[in-house]
mmJSON file of the N, C-alpha and C atoms, coordinates in Angstrom:
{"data_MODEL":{"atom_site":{
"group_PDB":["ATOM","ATOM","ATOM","ATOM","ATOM","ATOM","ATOM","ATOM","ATOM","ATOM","ATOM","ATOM","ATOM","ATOM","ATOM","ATOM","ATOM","ATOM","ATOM","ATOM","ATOM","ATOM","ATOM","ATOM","ATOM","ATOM","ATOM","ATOM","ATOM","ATOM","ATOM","ATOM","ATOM","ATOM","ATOM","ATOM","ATOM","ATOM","ATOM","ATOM","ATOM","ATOM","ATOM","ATOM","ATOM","ATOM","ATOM","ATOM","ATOM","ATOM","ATOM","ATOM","ATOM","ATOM","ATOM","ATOM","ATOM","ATOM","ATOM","ATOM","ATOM","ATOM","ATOM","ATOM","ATOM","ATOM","ATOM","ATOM","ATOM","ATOM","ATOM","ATOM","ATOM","ATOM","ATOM","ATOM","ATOM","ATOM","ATOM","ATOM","ATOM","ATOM","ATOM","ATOM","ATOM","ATOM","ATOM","ATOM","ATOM","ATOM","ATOM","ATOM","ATOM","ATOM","ATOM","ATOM","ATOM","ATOM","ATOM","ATOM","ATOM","ATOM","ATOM","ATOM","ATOM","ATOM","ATOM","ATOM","ATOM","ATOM","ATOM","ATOM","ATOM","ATOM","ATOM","ATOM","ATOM","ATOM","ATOM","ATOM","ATOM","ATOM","ATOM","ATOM","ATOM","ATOM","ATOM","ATOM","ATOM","ATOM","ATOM","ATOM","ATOM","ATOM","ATOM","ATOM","ATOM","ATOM","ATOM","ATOM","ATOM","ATOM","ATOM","ATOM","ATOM","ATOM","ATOM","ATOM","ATOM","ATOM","ATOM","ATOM","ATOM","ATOM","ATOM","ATOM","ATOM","ATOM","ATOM","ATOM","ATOM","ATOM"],
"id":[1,2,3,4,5,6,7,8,9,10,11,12,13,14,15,16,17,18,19,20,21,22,23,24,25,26,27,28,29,30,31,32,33,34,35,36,37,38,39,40,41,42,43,44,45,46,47,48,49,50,51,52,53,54,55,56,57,58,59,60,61,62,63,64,65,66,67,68,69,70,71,72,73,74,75,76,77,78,79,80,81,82,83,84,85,86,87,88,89,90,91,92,93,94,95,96,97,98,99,100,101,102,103,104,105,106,107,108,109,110,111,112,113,114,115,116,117,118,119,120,121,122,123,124,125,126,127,128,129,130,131,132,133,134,135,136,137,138,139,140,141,142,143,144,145,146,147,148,149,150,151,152,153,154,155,156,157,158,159,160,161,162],
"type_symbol":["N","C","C","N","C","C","N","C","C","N","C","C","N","C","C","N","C","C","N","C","C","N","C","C","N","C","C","N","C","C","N","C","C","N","C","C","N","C","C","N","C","C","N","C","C","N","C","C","N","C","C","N","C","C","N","C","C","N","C","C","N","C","C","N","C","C","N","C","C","N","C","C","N","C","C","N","C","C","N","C","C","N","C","C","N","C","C","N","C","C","N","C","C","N","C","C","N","C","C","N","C","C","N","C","C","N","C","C","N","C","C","N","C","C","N","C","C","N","C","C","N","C","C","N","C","C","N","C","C","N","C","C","N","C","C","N","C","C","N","C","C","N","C","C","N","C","C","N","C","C","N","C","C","N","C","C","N","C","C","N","C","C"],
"label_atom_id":["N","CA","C","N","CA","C","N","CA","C","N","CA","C","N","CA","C","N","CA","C","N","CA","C","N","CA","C","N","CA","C","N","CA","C","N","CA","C","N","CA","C","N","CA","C","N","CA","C","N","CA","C","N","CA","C","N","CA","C","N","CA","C","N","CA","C","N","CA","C","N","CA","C","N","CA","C","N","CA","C","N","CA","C","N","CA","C","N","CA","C","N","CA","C","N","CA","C","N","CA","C","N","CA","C","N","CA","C","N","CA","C","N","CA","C","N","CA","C","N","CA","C","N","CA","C","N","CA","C","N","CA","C","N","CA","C","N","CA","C","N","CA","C","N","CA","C","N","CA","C","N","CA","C","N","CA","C","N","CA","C","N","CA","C","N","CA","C","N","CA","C","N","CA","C","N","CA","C","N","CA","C","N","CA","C","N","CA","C"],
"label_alt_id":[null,null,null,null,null,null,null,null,null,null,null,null,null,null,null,null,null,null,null,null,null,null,null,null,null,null,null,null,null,null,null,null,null,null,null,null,null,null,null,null,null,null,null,null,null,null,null,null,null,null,null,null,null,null,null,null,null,null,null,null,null,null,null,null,null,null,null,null,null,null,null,null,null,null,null,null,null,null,null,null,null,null,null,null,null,null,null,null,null,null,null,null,null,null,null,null,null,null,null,null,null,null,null,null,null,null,null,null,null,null,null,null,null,null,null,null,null,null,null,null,null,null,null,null,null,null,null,null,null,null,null,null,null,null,null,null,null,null,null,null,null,null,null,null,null,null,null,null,null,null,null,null,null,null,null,null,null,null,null,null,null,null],
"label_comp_id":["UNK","UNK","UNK","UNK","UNK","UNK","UNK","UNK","UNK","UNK","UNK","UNK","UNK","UNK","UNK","UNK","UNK","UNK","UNK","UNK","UNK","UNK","UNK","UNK","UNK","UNK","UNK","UNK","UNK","UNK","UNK","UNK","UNK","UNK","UNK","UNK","UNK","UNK","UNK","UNK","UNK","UNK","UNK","UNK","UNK","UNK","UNK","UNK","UNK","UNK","UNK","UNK","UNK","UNK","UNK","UNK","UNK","UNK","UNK","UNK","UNK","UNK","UNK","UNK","UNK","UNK","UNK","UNK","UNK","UNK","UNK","UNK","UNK","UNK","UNK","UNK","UNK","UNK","UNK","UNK","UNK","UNK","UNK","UNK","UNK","UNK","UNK","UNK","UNK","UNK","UNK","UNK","UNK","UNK","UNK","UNK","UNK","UNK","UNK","UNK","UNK","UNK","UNK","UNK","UNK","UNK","UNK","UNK","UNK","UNK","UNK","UNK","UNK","UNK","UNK","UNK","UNK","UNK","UNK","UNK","UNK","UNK","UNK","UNK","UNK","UNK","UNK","UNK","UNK","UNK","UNK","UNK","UNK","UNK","UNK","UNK","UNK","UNK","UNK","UNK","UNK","UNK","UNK","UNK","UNK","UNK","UNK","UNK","UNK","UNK","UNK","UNK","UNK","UNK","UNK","UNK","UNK","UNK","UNK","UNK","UNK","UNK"],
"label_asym_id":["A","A","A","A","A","A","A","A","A","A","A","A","A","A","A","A","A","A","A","A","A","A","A","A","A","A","A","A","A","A","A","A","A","A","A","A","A","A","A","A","A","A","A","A","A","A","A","A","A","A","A","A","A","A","A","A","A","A","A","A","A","A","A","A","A","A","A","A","A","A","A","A","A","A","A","A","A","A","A","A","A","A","A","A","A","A","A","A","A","A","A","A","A","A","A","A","A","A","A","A","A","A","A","A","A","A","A","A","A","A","A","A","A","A","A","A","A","A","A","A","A","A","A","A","A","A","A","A","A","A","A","A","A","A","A","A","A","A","A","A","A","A","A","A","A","A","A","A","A","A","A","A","A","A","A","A","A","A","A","A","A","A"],
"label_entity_id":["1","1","1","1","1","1","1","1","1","1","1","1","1","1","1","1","1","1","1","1","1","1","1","1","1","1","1","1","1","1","1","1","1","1","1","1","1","1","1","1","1","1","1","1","1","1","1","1","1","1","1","1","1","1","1","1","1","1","1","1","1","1","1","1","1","1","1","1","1","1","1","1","1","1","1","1","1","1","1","1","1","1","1","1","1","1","1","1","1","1","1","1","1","1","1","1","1","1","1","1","1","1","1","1","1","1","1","1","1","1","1","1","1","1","1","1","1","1","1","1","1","1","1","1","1","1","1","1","1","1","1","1","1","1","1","1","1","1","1","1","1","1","1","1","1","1","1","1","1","1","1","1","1","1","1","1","1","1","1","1","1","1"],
"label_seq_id":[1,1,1,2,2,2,3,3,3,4,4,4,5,5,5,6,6,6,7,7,7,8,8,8,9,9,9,10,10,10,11,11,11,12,12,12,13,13,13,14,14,14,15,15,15,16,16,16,17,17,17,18,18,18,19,19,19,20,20,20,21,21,21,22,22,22,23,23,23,24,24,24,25,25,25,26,26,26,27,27,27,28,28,28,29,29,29,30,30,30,31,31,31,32,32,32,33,33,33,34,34,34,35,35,35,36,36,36,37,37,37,38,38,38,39,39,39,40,40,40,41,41,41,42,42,42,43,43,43,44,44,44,45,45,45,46,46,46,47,47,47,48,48,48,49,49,49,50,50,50,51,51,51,52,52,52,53,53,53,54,54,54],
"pdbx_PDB_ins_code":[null,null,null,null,null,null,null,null,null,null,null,null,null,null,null,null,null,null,null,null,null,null,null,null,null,null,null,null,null,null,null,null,null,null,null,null,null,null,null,null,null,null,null,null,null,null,null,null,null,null,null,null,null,null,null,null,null,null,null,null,null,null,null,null,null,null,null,null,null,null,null,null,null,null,null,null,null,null,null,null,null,null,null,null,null,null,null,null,null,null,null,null,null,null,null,null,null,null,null,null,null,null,null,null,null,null,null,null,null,null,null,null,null,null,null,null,null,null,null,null,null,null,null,null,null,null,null,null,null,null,null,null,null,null,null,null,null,null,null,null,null,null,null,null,null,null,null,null,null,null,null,null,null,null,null,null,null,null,null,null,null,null],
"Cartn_x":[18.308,16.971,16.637,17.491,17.302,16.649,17.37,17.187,16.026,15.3,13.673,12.885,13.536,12.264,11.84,13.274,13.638,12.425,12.717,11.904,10.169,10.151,8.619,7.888,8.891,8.569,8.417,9.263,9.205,8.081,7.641,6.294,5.037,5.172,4.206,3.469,5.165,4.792,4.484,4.619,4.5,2.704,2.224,0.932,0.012,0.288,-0.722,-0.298,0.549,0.931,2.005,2.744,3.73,2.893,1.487,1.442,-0.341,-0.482,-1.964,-2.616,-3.754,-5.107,-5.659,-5.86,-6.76,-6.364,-6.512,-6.111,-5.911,-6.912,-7.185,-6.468,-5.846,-4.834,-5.736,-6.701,-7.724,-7.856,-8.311,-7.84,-7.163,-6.233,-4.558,-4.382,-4.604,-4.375,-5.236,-6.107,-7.327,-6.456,-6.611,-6.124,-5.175,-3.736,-2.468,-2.733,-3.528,-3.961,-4.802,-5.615,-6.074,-5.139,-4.429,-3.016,-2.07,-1.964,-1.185,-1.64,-2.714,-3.894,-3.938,-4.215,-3.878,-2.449,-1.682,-0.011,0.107,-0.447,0.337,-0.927,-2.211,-2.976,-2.593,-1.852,-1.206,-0.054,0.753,1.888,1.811,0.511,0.129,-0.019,-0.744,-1.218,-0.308,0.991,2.353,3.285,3.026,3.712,2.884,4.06,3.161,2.801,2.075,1.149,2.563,2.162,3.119,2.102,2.443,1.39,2.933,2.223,3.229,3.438,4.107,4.486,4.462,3.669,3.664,4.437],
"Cartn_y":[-11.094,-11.119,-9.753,-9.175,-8.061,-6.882,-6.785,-6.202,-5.91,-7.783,-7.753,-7.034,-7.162,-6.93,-5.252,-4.76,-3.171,-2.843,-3.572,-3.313,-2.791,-4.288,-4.842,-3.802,-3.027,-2.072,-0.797,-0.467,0.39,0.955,-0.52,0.002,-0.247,-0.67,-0.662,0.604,1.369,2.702,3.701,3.161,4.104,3.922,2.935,2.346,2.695,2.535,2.579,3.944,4.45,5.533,4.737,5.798,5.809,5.553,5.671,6.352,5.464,4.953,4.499,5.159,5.178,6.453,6.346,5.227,4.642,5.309,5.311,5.564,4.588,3.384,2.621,1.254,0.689,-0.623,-1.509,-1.887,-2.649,-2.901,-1.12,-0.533,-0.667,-0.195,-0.623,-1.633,-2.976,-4.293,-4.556,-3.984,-4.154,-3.699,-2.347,-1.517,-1.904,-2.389,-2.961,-4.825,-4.969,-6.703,-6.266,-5.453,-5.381,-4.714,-4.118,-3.11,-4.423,-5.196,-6.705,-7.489,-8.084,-8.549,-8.085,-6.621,-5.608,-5.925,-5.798,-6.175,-7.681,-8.392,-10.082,-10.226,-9.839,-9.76,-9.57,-8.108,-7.691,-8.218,-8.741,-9.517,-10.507,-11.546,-12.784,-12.353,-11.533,-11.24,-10.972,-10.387,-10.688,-11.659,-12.737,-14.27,-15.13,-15.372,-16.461,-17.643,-18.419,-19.404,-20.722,-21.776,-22.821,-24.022,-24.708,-25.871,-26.953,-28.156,-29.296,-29.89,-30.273,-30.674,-32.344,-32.804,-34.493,-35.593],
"Cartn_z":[-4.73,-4.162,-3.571,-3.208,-2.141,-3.514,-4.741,-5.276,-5.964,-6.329,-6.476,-5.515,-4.092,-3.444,-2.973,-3.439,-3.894,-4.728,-5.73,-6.675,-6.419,-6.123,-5.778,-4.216,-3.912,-2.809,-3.422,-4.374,-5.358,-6.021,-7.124,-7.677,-6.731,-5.781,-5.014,-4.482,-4.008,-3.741,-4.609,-6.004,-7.073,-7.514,-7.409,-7.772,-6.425,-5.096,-4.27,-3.139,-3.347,-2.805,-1.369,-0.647,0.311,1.428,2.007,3.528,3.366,4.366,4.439,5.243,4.296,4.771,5.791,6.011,7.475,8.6,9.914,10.914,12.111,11.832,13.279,12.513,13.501,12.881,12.714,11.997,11.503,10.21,10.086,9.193,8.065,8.596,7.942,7.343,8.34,8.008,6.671,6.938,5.768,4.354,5.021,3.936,2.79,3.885,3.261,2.209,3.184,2.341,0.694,1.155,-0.403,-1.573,-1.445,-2.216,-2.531,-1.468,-1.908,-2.335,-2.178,-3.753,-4.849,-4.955,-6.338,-7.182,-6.08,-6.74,-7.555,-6.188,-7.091,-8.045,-8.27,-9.409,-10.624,-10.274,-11.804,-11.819,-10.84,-10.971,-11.874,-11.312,-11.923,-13.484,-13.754,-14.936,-16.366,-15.53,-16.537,-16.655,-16.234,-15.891,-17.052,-17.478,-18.909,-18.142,-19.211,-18.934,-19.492,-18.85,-19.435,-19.59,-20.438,-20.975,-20.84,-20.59,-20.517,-22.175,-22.982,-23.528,-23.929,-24.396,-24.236,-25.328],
"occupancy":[1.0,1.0,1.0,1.0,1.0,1.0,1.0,1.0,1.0,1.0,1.0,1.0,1.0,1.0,1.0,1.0,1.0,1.0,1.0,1.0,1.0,1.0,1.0,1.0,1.0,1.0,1.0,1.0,1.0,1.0,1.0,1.0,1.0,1.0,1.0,1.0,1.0,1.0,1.0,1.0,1.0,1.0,1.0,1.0,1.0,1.0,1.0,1.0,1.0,1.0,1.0,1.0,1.0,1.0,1.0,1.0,1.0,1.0,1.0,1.0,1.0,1.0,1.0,1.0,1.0,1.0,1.0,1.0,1.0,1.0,1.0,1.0,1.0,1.0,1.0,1.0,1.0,1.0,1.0,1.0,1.0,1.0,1.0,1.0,1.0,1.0,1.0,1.0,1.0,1.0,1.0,1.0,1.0,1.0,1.0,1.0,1.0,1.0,1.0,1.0,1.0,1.0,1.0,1.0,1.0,1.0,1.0,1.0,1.0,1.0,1.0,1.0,1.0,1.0,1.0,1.0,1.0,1.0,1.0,1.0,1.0,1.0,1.0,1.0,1.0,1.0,1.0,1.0,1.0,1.0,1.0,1.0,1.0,1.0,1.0,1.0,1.0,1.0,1.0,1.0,1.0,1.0,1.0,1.0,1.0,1.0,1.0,1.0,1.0,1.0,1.0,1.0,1.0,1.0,1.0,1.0,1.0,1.0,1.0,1.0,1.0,1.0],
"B_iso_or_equiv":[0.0,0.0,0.0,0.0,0.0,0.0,0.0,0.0,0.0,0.0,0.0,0.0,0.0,0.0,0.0,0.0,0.0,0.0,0.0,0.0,0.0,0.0,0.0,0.0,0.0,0.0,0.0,0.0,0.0,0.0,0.0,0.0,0.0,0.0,0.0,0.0,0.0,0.0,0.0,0.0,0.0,0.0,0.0,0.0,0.0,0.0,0.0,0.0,0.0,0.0,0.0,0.0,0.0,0.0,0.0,0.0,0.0,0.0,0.0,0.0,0.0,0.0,0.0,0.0,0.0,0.0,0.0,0.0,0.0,0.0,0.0,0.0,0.0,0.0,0.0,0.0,0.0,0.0,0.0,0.0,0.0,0.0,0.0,0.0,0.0,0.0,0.0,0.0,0.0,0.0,0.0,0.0,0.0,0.0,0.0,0.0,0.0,0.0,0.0,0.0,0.0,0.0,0.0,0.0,0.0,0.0,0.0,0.0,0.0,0.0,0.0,0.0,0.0,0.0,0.0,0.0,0.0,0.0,0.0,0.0,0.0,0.0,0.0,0.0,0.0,0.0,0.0,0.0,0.0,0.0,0.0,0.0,0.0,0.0,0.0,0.0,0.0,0.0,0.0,0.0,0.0,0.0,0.0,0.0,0.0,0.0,0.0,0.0,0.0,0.0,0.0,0.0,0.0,0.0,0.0,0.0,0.0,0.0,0.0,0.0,0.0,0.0],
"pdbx_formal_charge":[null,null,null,null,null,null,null,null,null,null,null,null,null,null,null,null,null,null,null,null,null,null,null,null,null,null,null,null,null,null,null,null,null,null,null,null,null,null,null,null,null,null,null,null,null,null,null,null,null,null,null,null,null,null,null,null,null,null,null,null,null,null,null,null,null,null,null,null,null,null,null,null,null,null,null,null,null,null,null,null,null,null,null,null,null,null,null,null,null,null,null,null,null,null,null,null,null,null,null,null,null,null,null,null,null,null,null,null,null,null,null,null,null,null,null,null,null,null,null,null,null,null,null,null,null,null,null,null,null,null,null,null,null,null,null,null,null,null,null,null,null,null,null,null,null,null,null,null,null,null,null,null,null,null,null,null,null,null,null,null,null,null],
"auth_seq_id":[1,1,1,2,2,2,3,3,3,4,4,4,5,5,5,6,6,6,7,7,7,8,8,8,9,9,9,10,10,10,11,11,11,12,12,12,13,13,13,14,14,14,15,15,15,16,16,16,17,17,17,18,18,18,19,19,19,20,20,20,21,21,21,22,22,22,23,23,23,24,24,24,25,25,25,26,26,26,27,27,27,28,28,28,29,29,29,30,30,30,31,31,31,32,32,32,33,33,33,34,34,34,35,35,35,36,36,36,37,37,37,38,38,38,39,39,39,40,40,40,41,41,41,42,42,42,43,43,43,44,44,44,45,45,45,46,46,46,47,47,47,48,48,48,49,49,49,50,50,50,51,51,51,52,52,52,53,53,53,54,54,54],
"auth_comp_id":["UNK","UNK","UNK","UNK","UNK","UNK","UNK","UNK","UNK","UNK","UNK","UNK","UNK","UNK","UNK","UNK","UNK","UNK","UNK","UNK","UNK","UNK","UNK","UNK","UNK","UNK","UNK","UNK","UNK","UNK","UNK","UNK","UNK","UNK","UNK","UNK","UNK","UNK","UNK","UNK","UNK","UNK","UNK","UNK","UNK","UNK","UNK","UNK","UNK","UNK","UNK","UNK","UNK","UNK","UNK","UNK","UNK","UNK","UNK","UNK","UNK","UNK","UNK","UNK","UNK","UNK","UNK","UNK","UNK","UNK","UNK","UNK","UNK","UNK","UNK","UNK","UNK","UNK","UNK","UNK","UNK","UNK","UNK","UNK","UNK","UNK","UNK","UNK","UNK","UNK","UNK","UNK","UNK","UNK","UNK","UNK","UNK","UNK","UNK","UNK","UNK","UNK","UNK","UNK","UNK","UNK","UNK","UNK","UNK","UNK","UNK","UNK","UNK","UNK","UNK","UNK","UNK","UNK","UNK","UNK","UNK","UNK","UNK","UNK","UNK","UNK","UNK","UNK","UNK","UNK","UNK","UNK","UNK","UNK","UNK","UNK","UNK","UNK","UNK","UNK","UNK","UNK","UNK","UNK","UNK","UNK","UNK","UNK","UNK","UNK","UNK","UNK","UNK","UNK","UNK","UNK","UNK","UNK","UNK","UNK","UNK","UNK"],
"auth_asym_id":["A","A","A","A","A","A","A","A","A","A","A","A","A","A","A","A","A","A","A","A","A","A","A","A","A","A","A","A","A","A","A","A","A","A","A","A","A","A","A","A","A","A","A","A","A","A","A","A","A","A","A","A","A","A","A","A","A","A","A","A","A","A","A","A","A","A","A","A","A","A","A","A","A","A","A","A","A","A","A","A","A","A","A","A","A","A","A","A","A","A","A","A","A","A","A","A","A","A","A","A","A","A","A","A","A","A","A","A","A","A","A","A","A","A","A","A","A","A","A","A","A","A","A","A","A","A","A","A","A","A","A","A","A","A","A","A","A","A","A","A","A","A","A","A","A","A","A","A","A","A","A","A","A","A","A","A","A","A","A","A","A","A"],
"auth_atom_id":["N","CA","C","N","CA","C","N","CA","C","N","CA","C","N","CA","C","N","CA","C","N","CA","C","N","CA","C","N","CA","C","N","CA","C","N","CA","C","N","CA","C","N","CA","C","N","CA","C","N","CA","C","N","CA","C","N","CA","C","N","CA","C","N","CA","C","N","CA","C","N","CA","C","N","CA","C","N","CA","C","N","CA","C","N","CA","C","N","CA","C","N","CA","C","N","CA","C","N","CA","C","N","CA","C","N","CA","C","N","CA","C","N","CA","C","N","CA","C","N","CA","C","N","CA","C","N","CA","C","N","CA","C","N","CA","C","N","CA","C","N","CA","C","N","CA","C","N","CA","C","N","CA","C","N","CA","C","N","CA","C","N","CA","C","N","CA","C","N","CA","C","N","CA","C","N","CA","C","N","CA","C","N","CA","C","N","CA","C"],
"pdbx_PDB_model_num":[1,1,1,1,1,1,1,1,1,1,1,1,1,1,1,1,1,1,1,1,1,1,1,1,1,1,1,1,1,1,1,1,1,1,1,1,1,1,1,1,1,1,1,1,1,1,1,1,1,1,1,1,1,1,1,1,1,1,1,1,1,1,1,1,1,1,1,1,1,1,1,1,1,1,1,1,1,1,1,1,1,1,1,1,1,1,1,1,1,1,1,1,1,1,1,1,1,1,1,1,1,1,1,1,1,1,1,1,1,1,1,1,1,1,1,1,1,1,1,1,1,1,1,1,1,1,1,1,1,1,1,1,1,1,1,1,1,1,1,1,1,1,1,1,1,1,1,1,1,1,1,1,1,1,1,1,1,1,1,1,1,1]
}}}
C-alpha cells in the first residue's frame, strides 16, 4: 500500500506541480481540493467499466 500511495504522490507532483500558488489557507484548501478532483477524474477514467453477467 505504502508503495501506491508513493506513487499516487508522485504523479501528482508530476501533473500539478510540488508547491501551491496561493498564499492565504483558503486558498490552498481550495487550491489542493481541485488538483484532487483532477487526479481521481483521470484516475476514474482509466478503471474499466464492469457489467454484471446474468
Amino acid at each position: 500500500i505504502r508503495s501506491l500511495a508513493e506513487t499516487a504522490m508522485y504523479r501528482f507532483k508530476q501533473l500539478m506541480g510540488d508547491k501551491l500558488k496561493s498564499r492565504q489557507f483558503n486558498s490552498q484548501h481550495t487550491e489542493t481540493m481541485i488538483k484532487v478532483k483532477a487526479i481521481n477524474k483521470m484516475t476514474g477514467l482509466g478503471m474499466p467499466k464492469y457489467q454484471q453477467q446474468s
